[in-house]
GUDRENTOR-477606 format. One record per residue (C-alpha): residue number from 0; residue in three letters; x, y, z. Coordinates in steps of 0.5 Angstrom, whole numbers. Layout:
+-----+--------+-------+-------+-------+
| num | residu |     x |     y |     z |
+-----+--------+-------+-------+-------+
| NUM |    ALA |     X |     Y |     Z |
...
+-----+--------+-------+-------+-------+
//
This chain:
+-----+--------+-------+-------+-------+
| num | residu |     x |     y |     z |
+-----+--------+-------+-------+-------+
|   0 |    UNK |   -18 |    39 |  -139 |
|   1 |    UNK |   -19 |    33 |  -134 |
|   2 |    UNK |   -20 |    34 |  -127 |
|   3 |    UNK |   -15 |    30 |  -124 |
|   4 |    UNK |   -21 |    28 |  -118 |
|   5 |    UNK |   -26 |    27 |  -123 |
|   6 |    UNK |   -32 |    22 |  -121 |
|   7 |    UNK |   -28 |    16 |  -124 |
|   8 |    UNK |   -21 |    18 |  -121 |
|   9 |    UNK |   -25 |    18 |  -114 |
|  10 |    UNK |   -29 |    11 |  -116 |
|  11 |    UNK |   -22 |     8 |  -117 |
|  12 |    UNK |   -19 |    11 |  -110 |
|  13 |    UNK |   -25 |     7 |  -107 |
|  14 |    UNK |   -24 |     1 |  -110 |
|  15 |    UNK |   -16 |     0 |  -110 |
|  16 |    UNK |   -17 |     3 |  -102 |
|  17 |    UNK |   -25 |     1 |  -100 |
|  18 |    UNK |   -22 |    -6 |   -97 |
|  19 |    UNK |   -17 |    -3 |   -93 |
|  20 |    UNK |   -21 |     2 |   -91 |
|  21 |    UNK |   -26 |    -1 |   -88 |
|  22 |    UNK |   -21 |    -5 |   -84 |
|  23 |    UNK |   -18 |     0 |   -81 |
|  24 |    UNK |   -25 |     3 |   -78 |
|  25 |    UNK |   -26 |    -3 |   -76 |
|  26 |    UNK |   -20 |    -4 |   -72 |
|  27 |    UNK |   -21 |     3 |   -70 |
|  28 |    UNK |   -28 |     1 |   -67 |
|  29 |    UNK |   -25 |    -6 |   -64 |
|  30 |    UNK |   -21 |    -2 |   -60 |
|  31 |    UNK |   -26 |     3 |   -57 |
|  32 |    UNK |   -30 |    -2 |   -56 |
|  33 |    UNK |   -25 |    -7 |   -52 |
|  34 |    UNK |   -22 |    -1 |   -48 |
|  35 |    UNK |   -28 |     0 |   -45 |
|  36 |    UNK |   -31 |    -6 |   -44 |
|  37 |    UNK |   -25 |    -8 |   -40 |
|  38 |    UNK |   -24 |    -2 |   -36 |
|  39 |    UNK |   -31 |    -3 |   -35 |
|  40 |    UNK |   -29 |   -10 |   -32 |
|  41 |    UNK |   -23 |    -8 |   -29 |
|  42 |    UNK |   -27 |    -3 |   -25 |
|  43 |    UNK |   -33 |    -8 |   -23 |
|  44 |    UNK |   -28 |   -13 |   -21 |
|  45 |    UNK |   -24 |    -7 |   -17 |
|  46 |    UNK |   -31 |    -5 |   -13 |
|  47 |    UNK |   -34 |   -11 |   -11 |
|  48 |    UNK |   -26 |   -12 |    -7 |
|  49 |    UNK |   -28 |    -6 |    -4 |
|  50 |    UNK |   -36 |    -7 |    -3 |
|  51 |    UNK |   -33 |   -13 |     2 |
|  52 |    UNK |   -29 |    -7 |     7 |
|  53 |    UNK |   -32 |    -2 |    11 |
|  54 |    UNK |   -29 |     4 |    15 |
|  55 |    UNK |   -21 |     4 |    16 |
|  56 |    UNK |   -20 |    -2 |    12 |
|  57 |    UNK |   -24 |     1 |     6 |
|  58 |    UNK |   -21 |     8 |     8 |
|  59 |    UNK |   -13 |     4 |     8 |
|  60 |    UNK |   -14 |     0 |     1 |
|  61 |    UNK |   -18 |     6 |    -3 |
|  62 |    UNK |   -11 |     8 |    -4 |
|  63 |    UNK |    -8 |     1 |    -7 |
|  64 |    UNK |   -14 |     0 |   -11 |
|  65 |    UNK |   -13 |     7 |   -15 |
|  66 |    UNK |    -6 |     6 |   -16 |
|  67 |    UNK |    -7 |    -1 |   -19 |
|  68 |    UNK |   -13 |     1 |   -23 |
|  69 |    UNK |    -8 |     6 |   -26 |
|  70 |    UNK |    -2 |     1 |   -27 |
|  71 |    UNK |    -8 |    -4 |   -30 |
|  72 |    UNK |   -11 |     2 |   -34 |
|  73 |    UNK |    -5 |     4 |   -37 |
|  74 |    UNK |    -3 |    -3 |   -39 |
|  75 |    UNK |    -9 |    -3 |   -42 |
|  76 |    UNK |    -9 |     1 |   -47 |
|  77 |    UNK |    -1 |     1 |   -49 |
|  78 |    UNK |    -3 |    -6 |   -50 |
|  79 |    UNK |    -8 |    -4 |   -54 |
|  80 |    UNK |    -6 |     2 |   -57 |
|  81 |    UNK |     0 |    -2 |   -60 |
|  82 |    UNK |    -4 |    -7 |   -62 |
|  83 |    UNK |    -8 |    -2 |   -66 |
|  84 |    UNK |    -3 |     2 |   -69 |
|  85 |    UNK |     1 |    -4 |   -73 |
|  86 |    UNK |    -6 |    -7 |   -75 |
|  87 |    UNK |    -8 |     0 |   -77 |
|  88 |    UNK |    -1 |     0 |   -81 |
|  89 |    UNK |    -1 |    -6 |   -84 |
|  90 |    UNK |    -8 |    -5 |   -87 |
|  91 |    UNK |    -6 |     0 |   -90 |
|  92 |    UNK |    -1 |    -3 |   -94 |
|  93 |    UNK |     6 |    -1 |   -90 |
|  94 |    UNK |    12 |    -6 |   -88 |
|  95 |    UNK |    11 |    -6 |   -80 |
|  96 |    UNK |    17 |   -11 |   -81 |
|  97 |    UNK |    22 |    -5 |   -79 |
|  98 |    UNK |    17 |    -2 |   -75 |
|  99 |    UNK |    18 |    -8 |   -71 |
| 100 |    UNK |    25 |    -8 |   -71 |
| 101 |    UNK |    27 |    -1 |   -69 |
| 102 |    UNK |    21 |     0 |   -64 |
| 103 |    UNK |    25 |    -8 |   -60 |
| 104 |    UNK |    32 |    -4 |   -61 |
| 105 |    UNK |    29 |     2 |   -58 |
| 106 |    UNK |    24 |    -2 |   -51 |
| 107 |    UNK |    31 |    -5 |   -50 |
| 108 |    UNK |    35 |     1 |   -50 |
| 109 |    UNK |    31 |     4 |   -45 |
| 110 |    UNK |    29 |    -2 |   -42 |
| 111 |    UNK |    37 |    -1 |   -40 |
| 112 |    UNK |    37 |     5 |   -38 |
| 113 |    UNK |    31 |     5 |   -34 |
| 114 |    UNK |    33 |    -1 |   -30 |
| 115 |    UNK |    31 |     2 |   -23 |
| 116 |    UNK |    25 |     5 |   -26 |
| 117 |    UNK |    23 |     0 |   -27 |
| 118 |    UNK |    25 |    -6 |   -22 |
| 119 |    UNK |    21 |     0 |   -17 |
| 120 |    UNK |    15 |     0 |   -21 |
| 121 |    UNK |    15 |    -8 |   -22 |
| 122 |    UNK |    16 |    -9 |   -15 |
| 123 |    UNK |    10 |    -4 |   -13 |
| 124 |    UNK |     6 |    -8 |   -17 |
| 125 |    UNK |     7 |   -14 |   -13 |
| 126 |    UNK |     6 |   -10 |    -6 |
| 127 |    UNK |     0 |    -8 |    -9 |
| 128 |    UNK |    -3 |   -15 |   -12 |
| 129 |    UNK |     0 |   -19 |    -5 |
| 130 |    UNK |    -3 |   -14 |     0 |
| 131 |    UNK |     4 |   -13 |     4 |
| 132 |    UNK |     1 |    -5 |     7 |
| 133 |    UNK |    -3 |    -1 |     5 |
| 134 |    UNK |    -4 |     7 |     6 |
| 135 |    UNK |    -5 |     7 |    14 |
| 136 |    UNK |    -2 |     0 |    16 |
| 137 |    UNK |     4 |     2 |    22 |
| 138 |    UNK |    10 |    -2 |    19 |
| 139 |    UNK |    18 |    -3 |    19 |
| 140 |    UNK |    22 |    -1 |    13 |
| 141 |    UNK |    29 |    -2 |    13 |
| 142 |    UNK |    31 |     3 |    19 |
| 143 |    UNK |    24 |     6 |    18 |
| 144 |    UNK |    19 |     6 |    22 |
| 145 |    UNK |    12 |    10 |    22 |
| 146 |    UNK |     5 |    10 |    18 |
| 147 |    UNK |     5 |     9 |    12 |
| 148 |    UNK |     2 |    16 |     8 |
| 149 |    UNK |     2 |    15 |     1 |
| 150 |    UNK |     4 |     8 |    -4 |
| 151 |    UNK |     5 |     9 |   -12 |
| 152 |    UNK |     7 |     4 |   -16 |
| 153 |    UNK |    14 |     6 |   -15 |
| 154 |    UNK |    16 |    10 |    -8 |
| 155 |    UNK |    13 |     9 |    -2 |
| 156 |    UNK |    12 |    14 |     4 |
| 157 |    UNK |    12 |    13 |    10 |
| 158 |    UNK |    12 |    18 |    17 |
| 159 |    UNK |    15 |    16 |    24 |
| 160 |    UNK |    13 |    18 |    31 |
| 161 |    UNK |    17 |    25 |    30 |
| 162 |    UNK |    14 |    27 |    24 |
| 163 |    UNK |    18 |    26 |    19 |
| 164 |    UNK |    16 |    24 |    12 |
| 165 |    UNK |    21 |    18 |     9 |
| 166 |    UNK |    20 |    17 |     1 |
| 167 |    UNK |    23 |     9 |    -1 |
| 168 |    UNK |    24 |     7 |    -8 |
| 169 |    UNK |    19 |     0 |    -8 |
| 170 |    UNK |    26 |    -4 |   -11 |
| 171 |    UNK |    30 |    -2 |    -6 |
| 172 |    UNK |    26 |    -6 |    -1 |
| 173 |    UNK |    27 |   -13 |     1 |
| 174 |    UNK |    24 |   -14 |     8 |
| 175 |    UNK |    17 |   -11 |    11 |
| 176 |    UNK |    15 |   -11 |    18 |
| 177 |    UNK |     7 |   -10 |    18 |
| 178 |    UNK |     5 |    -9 |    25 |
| 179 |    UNK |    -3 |    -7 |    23 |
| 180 |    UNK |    -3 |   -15 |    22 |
| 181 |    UNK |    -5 |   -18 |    28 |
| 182 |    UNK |    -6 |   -16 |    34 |
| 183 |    UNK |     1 |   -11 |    38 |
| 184 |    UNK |     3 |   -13 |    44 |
| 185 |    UNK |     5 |    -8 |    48 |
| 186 |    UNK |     9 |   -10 |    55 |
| 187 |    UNK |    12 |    -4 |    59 |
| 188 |    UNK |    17 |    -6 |    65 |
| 189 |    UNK |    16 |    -2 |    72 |
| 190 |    UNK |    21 |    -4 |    79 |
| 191 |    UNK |    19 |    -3 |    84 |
| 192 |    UNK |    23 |    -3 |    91 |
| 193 |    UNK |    25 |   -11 |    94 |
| 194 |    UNK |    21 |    -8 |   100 |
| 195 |    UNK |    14 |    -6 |    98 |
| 196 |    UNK |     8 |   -10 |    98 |
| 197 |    UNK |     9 |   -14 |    91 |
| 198 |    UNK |     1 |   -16 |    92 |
| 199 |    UNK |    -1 |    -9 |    93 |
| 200 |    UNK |     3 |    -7 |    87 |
| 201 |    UNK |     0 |   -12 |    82 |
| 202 |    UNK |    -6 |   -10 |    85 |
| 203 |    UNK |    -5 |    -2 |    83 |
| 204 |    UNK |    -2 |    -4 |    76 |
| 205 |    UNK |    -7 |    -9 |    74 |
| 206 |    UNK |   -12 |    -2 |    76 |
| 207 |    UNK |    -9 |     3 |    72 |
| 208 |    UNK |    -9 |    -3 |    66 |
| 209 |    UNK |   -15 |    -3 |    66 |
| 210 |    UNK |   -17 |     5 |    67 |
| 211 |    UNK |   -12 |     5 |    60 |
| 212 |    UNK |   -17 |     1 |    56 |
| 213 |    UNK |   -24 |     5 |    59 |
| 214 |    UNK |   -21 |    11 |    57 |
| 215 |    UNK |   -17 |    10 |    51 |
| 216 |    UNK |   -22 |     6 |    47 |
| 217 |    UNK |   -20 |     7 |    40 |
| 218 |    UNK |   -12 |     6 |    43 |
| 219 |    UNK |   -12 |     0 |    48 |
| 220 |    UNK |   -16 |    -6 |    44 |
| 221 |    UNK |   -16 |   -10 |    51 |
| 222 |    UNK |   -14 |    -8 |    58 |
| 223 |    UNK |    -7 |   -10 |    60 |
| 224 |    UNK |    -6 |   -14 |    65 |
| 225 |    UNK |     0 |   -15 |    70 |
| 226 |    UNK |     3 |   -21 |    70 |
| 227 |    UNK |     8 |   -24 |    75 |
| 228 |    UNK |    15 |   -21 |    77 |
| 229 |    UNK |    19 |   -21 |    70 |
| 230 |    UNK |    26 |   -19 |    74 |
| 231 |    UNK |    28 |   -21 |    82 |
| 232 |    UNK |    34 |   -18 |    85 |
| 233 |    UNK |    35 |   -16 |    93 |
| 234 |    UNK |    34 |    -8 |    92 |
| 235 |    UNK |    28 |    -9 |    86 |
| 236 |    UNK |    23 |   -13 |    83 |
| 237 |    UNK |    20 |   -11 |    75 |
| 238 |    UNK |    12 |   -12 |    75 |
| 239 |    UNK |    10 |   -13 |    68 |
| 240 |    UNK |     4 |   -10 |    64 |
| 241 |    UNK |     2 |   -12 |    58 |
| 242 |    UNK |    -3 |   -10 |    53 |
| 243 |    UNK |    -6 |   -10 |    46 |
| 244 |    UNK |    -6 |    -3 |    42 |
| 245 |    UNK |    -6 |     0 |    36 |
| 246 |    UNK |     1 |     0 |    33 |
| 247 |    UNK |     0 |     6 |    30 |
| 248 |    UNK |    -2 |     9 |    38 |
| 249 |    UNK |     4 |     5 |    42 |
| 250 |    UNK |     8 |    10 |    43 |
| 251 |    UNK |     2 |    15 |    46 |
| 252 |    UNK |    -1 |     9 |    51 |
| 253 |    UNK |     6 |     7 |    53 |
| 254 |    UNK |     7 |    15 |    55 |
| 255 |    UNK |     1 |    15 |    59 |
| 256 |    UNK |     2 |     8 |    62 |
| 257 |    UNK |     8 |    11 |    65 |
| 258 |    UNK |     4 |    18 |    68 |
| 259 |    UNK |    -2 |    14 |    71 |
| 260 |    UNK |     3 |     8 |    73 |
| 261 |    UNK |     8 |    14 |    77 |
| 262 |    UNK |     3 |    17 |    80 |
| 263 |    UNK |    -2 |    11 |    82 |
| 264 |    UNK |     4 |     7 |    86 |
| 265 |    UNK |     6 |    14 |    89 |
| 266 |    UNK |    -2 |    15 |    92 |
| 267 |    UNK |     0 |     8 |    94 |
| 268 |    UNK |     6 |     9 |    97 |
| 269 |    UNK |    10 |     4 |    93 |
| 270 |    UNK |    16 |     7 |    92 |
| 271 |    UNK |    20 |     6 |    85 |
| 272 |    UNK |    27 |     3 |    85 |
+-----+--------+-------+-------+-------+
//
């Protein structure tokens, strides 16, 4: 009795199916190589952005670099992968036409109903790309205001002065307020009594302003500085300080500024109104 693969019957698999074979090692092999190159790529290009940074600013945008290398590598190899399958499928001898069809069908139906899932991770996307924040960055998002702790590509979080910890969907913001670019000026107001010595009250302001910045170096960037009274009335005048601080630390330098400025004005004997 004959073998059914018998040395002639696997001689005439080899030549109906060695064309299509070596197609498909080859593609598998083309996309091996391809995925590694570009991830190679994508991570040169990726560490020379942070090669350029240093302490915080290195330490606020590793957070962005990861997750726009992980955007960037996962596209990468759906892209790919994709790609790879209906080439494999198609050296194989079978009719990709419906696959096609159903797999468009499909990425539709799921495209409406992931409308929002996919508007956050879009949206995310480009807060990455444009640099608008990073981990770090003191913003304001809608009604929220605090330190940026943690951005992915579809939420945002963010914790205030108080403590508490925001999650925002990245489709759902329109406006962003990113008060770590730049320089924060910090102006607090103080009234004095209309009797007391205005020259020796803008002497004592100008004294703890400067004291702010010798003490809090990391905190207050520049030393603040009294200018002219802001408001004038019988019974008061308001003396103005102004600064340049940390946004991150505005709320801890205005609390000391208050301290120091009641307790330097009473050692002066100048009475706030």
């Amino acid at each position: 009795m004959k073998h059914p693969f018998d040395a002639k019957t696997w001689a005439h698999l080899w030549d109906t199916h060695a064309e299509a074979a070596i197609k498909i090692v080859a593609i598998i092999v083309c996309y091996v190589v391809l995925r590694f190159l570009l991830a190679r790529v994508m991570h040169g290009v990726l560490s020379s952005g942070l090669a350029r940074l240093s302490g915080e600013m290195l330490k606020a945008r590793k957070a962005r670099v990861r997750a726009l290398k992980s955007l960037v590598s996962s596209a990468i190899s759906f892209v790919l992968g994709f790609v790879a399958v209906v080439m494999i499928l198609q050296s194989a001898g079978f009719d990709i036409v419906p696959l096609i069809t159903t797999a468009s069908v499909a990425g539709l139906a799921v495209g409406f109903g992931a409308q929002k899932l996919v508007r956050d991770v879009i949206s995310g996307f480009f807060i990455l790309v444009e640099d608008q924040y990073g981990v770090g960055d003191y913003v304001t998002i809608g009604g929220v205001t605090g330190v940026v702790e943690d951005l992915q590509m579809r939420t945002t979080q963010i914790r205030d002065p108080a403590g508490k910890l925001y999650t925002i969907s990245n489709g759902d913001i329109s406006q962003v307020c990113n008060h770590s670019c730049g320089k924060l000026m910090l102006s607090v107001d103080y009234a004095i009594a209309g009797s007391a010595d205005l020259d020796r009250a803008k002497q004592v302001l100008s004294g703890v302003g400067q004291s702010i910045a010798e003490d809090m170096p990391k905190e207050a960037k520049e030393p603040f500085v009294c200018e002219g009274p802001a408001q004038v009335s019988a019974a008061s005048t308001v003396l103005r300080l102004t600064g340049v601080v940390l946004p991150a630390a505005q709320e801890r330098v205005r609390i000391e500024l208050n301290d120091r400025v009641r307790s330097a004005l009473a050692g002066a004997g100048i009475p706030l109104a």
